[in-house]
N, C-alpha and C positions, 0 to 999 in steps of 0.2 A: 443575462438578467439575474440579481442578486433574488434569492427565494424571500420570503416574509419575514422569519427569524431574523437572518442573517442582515434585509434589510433595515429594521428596527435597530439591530444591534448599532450596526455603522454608524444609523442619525443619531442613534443613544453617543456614541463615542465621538464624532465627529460634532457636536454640539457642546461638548465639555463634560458631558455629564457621568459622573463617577459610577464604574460597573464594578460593584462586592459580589467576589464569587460568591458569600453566602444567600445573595439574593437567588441564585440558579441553580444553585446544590445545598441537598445535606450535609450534615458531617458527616454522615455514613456513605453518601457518594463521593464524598469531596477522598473521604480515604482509597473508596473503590480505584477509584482515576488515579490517585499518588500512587496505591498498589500496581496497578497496568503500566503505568509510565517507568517504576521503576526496573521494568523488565523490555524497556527499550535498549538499540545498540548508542545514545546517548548515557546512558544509564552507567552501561557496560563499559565506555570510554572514562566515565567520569570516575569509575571504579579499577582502571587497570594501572599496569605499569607502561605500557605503550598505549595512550588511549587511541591515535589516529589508526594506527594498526587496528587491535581490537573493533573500533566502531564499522572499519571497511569490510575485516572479516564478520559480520555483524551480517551486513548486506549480502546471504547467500545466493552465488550465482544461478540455482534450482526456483528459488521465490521468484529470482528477478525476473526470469523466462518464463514463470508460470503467471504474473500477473502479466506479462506481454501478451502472454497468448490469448489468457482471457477477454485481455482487451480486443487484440485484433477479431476474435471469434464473436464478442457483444457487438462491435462497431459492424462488422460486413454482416453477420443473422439479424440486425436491426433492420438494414436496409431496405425490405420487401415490405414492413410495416411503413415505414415513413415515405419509401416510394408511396405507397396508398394513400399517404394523409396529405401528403405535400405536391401529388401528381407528376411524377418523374420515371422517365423509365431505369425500370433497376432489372436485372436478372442475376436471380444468384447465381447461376452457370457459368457467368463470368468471371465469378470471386471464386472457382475452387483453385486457384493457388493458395488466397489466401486464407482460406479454409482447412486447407492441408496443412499448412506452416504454425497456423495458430494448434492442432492436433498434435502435428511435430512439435512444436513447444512442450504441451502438458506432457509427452511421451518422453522428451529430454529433459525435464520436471522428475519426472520418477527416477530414471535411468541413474541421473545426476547422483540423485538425491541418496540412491542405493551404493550406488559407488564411492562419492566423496564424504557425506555427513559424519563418518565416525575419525577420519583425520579433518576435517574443517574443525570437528568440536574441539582435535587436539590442538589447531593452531591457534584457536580463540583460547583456547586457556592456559597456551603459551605465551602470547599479545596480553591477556589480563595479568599473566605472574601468578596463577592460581596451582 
């Protein structure tokens, strides 16, 4: 199900009808957003000498396990709530595998992070030519 916003946005777009970012931001948001974007790994590609390189090493392997784990940890601690509201039997007892693995994630998060982060920084700025 598309939310409210995002519904309006669609029939706004999908009807022909012209959307100016200035109708949705200020100029002092509009700069906010160009500031955060430029600190993405498009960003970062669009500014190196190997961009593909650069943008991959962009994607640290530490982030990518730690928002997996997030997820697997929100998606199975959900369950007892929506078993409740939807009438299903759930037992968290049966998810501590993956209860563990999503733990093991944020624990291979830091580990990672502690070990590799100061040679990854030097590959990215080996991949940019910096």
């Amino acid at each position: 199900m598309i939310g409210t916003i995002y519904g309006h946005l669609a029939t706004a777009i999908d009807s022909g009808e012209v959307l100016a970012v200035e109708r949705f931001f200020t100029d002092a948001e509009r700069r906010e957003i160009g500031a955060a974007l430029e600190k993405t790994s498009g960003a970062l590609g669009a500014a190196s000498v190997h961009p593909w390189k650069a943008m991959l090493l962009a994607w640290v392997p530490w982030a990518v396990i730690r928002i997996a784990s997030f997820v697997t940890l929100g998606v199975v601690l959900s369950g007892p709530m929506l078993a409740r509201q939807d009438r299903f039997p759930y037992r968290l007892r049966d998810q501590r595998r993956w209860i563990w693995l999503g733990f093991a994630g944020l624990l291979a998060d830091v580990v990672l992070k502690w070990a590799l982060a100061p040679s990854w920084r030097e590959m990215i700025r080996a991949a940019a030519g910096w």
